[in-house]
C-alpha positions, -999 to +999 in steps of 0.1 A: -027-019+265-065-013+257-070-003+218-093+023+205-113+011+177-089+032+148-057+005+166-080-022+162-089-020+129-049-012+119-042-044+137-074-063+115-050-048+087-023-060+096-040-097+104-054-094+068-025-096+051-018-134+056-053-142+047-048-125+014-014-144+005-033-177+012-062-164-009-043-154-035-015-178-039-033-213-030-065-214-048-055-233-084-082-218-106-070-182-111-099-166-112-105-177-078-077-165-064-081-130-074-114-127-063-109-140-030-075-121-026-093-087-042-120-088-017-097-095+015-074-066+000-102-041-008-114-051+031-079-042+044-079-010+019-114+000+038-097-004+072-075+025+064-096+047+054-119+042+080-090+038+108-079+073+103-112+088+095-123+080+128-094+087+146-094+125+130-132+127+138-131+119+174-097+126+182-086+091+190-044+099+177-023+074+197+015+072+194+008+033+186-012+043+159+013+068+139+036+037+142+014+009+135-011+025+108+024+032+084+035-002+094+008-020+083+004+000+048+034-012+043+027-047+049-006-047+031+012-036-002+046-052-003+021-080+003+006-075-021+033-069-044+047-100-035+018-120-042+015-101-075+045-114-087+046-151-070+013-157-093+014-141-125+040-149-148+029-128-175+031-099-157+062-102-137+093-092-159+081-056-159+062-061-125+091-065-106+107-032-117+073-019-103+081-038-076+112-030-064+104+009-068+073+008-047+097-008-018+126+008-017+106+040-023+085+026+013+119+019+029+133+051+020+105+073+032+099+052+066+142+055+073+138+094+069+106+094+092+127+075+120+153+098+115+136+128+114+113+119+146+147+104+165+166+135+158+138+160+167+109+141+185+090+151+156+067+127+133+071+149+095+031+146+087+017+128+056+010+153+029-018+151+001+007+137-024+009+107-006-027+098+001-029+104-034-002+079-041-013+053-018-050+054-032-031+050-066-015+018-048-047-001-041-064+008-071-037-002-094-032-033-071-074-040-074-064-038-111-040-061-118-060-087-091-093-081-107-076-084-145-072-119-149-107-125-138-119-099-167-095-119-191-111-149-183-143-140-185-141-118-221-114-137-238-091-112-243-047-117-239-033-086-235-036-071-195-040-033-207-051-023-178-028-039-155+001-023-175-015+014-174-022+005-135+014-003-130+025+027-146+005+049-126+018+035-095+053+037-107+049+072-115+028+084-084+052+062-061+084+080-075+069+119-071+056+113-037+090+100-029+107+132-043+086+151-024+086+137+004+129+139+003+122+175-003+097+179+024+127+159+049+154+183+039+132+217+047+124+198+076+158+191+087+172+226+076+141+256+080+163+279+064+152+266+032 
């Protein structure tokens, strides 16, 4: 199968997510690590944009692409999430409540998409809500990569910003799941 360039960069995605677990996890100095794994994330964050920018523009909407392009989002943050919490300790007792809401809300929302698209052939579109929330994703996953570094660096203790970044996610992750169930339910039943 030949891939237009929107596939190819979802697949580049996809590839980037190893490369950014190495980064991150394997480099000792920490400061390191999160530069390295920032700037192989923020690449992989650029892929989507552009990936479905382009295929809008010129039209280039495969059926690989609706599955892949969800597929690798997915990959690209519970990667990340997982790297988040593998490396910082400090972090990680209220991180992997974050954690563990981000997945299960992915999980959730991907299950009612097969089932909605098995039972009617049908693909239930992505809605502004969740662009929203997935740009809240990456930025709040840029943050808590790109904190350490600023800790280091000024000398302060406490990871503010990392904090306020995972409780945007949190809270963006959980409405755009609650729509989204919504949106499945007038979907499955237009009477509503």
């Amino acid at each position: 199968m030949k891939l237009n360039l929107p596939n190819k960069l979802t697949v580049l995605r996809c590839l980037l997510v190893p490369l950014f677990l190495v980064a991150l996890l394997f480099p000792a100095d920490t400061v390191t690590a999160c530069l390295c794994a920032a700037a192989l994330f923020g690449a992989a964050s650029l892929t989507d944009f552009f990936d479905g920018k382009i295929a809008r523009k010129y039209n280039y909407i495969t059926d690989f692409g609706k599955f892949l392009d969800p597929l690798a989002d997915k990959l690209m943050v519970f990667g990340a999430l997982l790297g988040i919490l593998c490396r910082f300790d400090g972090i990680r007792p209220y991180f992997v409540w974050v954690a563990f809401i981000v997945m299960t809300r992915e999980l959730a929302v991907t299950s009612l998409r097969l089932i909605a698209a098995g039972a009617s052939g049908k693909v239930i579109a992505a809605k502004m809500i969740g662009k929203i929330k997935t740009v809240t994703q990456i930025v709040a996953i840029l943050i808590l990569l790109l904190e350490p570094c600023a800790m280091a660096w000024f000398g302060y203790t406490l990871p503010v910003c990392s904090y306020l970044a995972m409780l945007a996610m949190t809270v963006m992750t959980v409405v755009s799941g609650v729509d989204y169930f919504k949106s499945y339910w007038e979907f499955i039943d237009p009477s509503k």
